[in-house]
N, C-alpha and C positions, 0 to 999 in steps of 0.2 A: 568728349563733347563734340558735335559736330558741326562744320562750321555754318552760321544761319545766313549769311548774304553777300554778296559777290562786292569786289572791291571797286569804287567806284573813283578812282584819282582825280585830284584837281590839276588844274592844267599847271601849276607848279609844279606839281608829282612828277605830272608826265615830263615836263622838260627836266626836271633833274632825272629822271630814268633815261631817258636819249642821252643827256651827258654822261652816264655811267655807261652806257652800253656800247658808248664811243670810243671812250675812253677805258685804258686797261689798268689804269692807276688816276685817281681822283681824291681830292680832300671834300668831301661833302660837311659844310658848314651851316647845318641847319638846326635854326634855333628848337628846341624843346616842343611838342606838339605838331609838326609838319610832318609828321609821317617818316622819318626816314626810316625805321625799319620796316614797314608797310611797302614801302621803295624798293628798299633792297632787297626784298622779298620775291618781288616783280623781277625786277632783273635780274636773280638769280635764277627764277623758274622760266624766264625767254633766254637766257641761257644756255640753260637746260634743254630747251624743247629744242632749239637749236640744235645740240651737239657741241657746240664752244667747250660746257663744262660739264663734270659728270657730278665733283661732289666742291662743298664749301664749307671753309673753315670759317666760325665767326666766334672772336676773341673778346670777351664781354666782363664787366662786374660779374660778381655771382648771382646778386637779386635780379641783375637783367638776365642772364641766363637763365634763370628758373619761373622769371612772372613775365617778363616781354615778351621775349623770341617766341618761346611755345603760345604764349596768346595770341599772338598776330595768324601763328600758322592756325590752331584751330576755328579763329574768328572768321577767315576768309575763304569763302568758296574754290576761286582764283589758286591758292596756295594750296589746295589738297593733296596733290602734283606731289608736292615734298615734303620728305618724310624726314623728322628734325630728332637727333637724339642729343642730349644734355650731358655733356662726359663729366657730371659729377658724382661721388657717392661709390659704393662698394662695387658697383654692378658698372662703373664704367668701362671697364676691358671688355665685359661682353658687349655690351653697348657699341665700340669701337667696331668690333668684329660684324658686327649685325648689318644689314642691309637697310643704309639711310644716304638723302640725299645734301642734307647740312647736319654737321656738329657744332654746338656750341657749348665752349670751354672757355673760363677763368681763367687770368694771370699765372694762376699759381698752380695751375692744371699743364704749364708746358713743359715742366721740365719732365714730368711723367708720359707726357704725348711724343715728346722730339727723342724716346730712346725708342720708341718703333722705328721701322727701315719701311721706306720706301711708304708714305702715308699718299694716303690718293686723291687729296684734296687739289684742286687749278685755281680757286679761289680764296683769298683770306679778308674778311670783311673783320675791321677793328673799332668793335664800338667803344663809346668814350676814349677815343684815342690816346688821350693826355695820362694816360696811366700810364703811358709807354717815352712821356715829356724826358724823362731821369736815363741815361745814355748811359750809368755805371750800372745802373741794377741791374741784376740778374735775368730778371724776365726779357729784358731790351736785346740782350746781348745774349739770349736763347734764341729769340725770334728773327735776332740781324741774322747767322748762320743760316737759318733755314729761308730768308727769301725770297728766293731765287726758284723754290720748289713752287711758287707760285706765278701761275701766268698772270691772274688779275688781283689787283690790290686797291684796298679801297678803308679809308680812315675816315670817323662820323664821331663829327662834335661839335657843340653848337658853344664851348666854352674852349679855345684852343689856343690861347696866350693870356691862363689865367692870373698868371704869375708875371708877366712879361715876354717881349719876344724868344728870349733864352728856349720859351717849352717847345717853338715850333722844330726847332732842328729834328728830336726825335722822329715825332710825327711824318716829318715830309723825308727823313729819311728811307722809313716804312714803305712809303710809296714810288719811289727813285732812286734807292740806293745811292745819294749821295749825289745826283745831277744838279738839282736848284740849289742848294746850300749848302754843298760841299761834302766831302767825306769823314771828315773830322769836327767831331765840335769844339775843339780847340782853334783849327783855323777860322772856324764860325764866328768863335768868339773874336779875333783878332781881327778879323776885315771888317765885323759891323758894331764892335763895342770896345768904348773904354773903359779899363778898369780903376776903381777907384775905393774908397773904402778900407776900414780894416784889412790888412792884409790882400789888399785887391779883386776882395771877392765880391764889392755890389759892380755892375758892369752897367753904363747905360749907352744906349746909341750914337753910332759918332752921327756928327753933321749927314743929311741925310738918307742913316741907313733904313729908315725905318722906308721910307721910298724903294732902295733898292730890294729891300726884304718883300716889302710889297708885288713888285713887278718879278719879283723869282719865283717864288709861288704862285701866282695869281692863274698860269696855265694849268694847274691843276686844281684849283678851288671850283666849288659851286657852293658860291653863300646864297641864304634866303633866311629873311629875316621875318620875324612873325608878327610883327606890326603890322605888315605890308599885306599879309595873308590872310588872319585870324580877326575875329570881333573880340579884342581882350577890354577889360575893364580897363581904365587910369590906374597906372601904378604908382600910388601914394609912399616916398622912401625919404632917406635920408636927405638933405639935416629937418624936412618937415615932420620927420615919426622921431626923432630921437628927446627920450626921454631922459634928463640927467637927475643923477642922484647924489646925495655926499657921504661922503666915507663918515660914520661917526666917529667923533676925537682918539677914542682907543682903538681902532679899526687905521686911521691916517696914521697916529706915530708909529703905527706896526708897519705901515706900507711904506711913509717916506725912512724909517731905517733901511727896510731892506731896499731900499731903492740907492740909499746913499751909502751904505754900506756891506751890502751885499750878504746882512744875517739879520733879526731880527729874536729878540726873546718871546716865548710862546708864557702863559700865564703860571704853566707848571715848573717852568724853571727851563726847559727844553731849550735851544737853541737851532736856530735854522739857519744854513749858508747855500747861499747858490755859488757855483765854482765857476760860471762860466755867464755869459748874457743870455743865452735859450734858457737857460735854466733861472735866472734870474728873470726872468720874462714871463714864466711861466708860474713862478713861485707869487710875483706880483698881480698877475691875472686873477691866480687862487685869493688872495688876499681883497680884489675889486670884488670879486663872486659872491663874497663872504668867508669863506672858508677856508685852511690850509693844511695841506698833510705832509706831518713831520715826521714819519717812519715807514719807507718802504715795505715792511713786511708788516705791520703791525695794525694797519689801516687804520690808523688814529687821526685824527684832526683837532683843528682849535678852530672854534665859531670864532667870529670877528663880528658882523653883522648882518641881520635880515633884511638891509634896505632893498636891496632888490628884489627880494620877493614881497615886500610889501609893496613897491609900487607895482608889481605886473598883478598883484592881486587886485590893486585900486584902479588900473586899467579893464581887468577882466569885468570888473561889478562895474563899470561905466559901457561897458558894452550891452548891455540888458539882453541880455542869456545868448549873446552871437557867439560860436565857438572860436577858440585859439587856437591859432597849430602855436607850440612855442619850442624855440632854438635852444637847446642846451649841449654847453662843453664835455664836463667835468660831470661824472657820476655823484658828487656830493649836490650838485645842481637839480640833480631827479632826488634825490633821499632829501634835500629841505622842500623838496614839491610836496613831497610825499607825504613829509613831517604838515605841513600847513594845511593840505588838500585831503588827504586819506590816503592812507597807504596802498590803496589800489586804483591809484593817479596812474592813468595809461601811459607807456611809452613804449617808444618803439630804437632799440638801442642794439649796438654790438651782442648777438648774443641772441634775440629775440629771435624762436623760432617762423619760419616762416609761416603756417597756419594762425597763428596767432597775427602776424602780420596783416594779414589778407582780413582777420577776422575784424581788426580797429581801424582799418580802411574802411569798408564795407559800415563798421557801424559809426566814423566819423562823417562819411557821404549823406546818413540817415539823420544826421542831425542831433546824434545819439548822445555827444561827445561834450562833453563843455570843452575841454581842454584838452588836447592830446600833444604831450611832449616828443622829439625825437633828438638825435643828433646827426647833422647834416651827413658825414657818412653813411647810416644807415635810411636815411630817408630820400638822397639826394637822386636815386632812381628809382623809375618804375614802377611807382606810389601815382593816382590820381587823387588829389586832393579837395576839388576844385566845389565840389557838389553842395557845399554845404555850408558854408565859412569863405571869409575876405577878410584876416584878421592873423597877419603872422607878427610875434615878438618872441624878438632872441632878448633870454635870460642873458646869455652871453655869446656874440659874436664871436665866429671862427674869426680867423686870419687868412682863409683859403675862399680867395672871391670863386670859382670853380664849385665847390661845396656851398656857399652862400647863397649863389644863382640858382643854384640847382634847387636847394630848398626850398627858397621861397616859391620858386615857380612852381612848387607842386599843387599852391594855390592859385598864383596867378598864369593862368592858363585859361583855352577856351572851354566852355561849358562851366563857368562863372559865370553868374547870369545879374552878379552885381554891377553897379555902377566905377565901384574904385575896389581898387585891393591896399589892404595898410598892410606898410612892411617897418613895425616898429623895434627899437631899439633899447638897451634900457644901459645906459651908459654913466658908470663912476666920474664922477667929474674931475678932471688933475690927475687923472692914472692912465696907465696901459690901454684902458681902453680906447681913449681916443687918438692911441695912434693906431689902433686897430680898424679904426672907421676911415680914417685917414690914409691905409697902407688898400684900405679895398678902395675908396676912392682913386687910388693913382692906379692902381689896377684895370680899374675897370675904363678907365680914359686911355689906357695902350692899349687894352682887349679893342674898345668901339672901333678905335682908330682903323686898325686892323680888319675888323670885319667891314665896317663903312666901304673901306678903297678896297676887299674884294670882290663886295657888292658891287660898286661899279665897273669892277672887271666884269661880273658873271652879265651884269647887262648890258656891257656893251659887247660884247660878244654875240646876246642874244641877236 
């Protein structure tokens, strides 16, 4: 396809392009919809024309690698310049060898890329950075070693302390090798958290680190925030959209067992134990869902209840024919859509080829769709969602504000042309759920925090 019209940046564009072209490591913190790959596009091709840099490396999701990157280069006149290959699939060693001026490659694509010698990239551009939050994983500690093989570096995410400040260490390590926040995330841990908790593993901020974490990053940050930028609708959320349900009597004494005693008996005789509190966490989630699965290999379950799917049903028919994108965990969560809606209840899940992807995009935009399920994983990049629908409910709430934001924004975004976007909930009353609304609320009050005060860094500097 060829590209039809020349890139026309807003003057936010352009000011975060002069910070990146200033700057030879930068944390670009911009929300969903602002262009940053569009950006970094840019300033990889004056780069380029420069002489600065000859090739770039960009470290992406897989579905951003295969539906963003390549669309932006084909969409733009401006980008024809560079010539982009995807090192995924059978054909990436030739790929590698071929003459291009960015590669882009997946996580899980490094440990095959860094046993080449001598790779020729001067830049490394890391999108969704926070995949790189985890300092023991393997990918982290592929990419700490190689560096230094990079002149320019640069990290892009518009959710970068999903979890709390803990995730920023990797991140900014990426970009500084350890100047703003130290070389160890042990010592990270120890100058700006106390520990506390089981076994001392929840840590939160001593007296004001979050100030000093602030001002240590902040010369590398460009935040920009899309309120400030974009014509969004009002974002209608929590506790306004949450919808509570009750556990039916044989559904509660199955859940308050396993909650007080850590097993519960299934109808067949079965028995179920969680060994640990993730797993009892999870086993209780199952049982709010409706459902629970009590043999690893055997893929069996025990129904509990439909109340959740009868209310997202009774919301859907009060919408008078508006489509749902709707949130689901657990694969038993699409097979009771399925069971109630018809088995060929769209989703877009772990697994789902990409053609097909593209294909329930395309006909959810059209209006085509009553309901199109996903889970935040596979839907949380590189989907536009916006065209058609204002109208998201989670069957059930992740625990990963990161994945949360990501999803819902794939409706609320610009080119909604509605007035509000509803981002509803459909929450067990007296269960796990509600500290799951409750664990992304405290989240997402350290996330703002954070980005707030580097917003006024990035402007006062303007």
């Amino acid at each position: 396809k060829t590209a039809s019209a020349s890139w026309k940046p807003h003057s936010y564009q352009v000011k975060g392009c002069k910070w990146m072209l200033k700057n030879g490591a930068a944390f670009i913190l911009w929300d969903p919809g602002l262009g940053k790959t569009s950006a970094t596009l840019a300033v990889t091709s004056a780069l380029k024309h420069a002489g600065i840099i000859t090739k770039t490396l960009v470290i992406a999701p897989l579905r951003v690698c295969q539906l963003v990157w390549p669309a932006e280069v084909r969409k733009w006149k401006d980008f024809e310049n560079l010539q982009m290959v995807v090192l995924h699939g059978p054909d990436k060693e030739e790929l590698l060898q071929s003459p291009h001026d960015v590669a882009v490659i997946n996580p899980d694509g490094l440990e095959w890329l860094f046993k080449h010698k001598k790779l020729p990239y001067q830049m490394l551009v890391v999108d969704e950075s926070t995949q790189f939050k985890n300092t023991k994983a393997k990918r982290f500690k592929l990419l700490k070693t190689h560096l230094n093989d990079f002149q320019r570096r640069y990290c892009l995410t518009g959710t970068p302390a999903s979890n709390g400040l803990e995730d920023l260490f990797g991140q900014v390590y990426i970009l500084d090798g350890g100047a703003s926040l130290g070389r160890f995330i042990t010592h990270y841990r120890l100058q700006y958290f106390d520990a506390g908790g089981f076994g001392g593993h929840e840590r939160t901020p001593k007296i004001g680190a979050e100030e000093r974490i602030y001002e240590a990053i902040a010369p590398l940050a460009h935040r920009l925030d899309a309120r400030d930028h974009l014509k969004l609708p009002k974002l209608i959320t929590t506790p306004d959209t949450d919808i509570y349900i009750e556990l039916p009597p044989a559904a509660r004494r199955r859940y308050d067992e396993m909650e007080e005693l850590f097993l519960t008996q299934l109808s067949n005789g079965s028995t179920v134990t969680a060994f640990n509190a993730a797993v009892k966490s999870g086993k209780l989630r199952q049982i709010a869902a409706g459902r629970l699965f009590y043999q690893d290999e055997s893929g069996r379950w025990e129904n509990f209840h439909e109340a959740k799917i009868d209310a997202l049903e009774e919301l859907h028919d009060s919408l008078a024919g508006r489509p749902m994108l709707v949130g689901i965990e657990f694969q038993h969560d699409l097979d009771r859509l399925r069971k109630r809606f018809g088995k060929d209840f769209p989703a877009i899940v772990g697994g789902t080829p990409e053609k097909r992807v593209k294909e329930l995009e395309y006909l959810w935009n059209l209006g085509r769709l009553p309901m199109l399920a996903g889970h935040p994983k596979s839907m949380g990049h590189g989907l536009n969602l916006q065209k058609a629908a204002n109208v998201v409910c989670w069957l059930t709430t992740t625990w990963s504000l990161e994945l949360y934001e990501q999803f819902y924004r794939r409706v609320w975004r610009q080119g909604n042309d509605a007035d509000k976007v509803f981002n509803y909930h459909i929450i067990a009353r007296d269960t796990v759920d509600e500290a799951v609304m409750l664990a992304l609320r405290e989240h997402a009050f350290t996330q703002n925090a954070l980005l707030s005060a580097l917003k006024k860094y990035s402007l006062t500097r303007r």
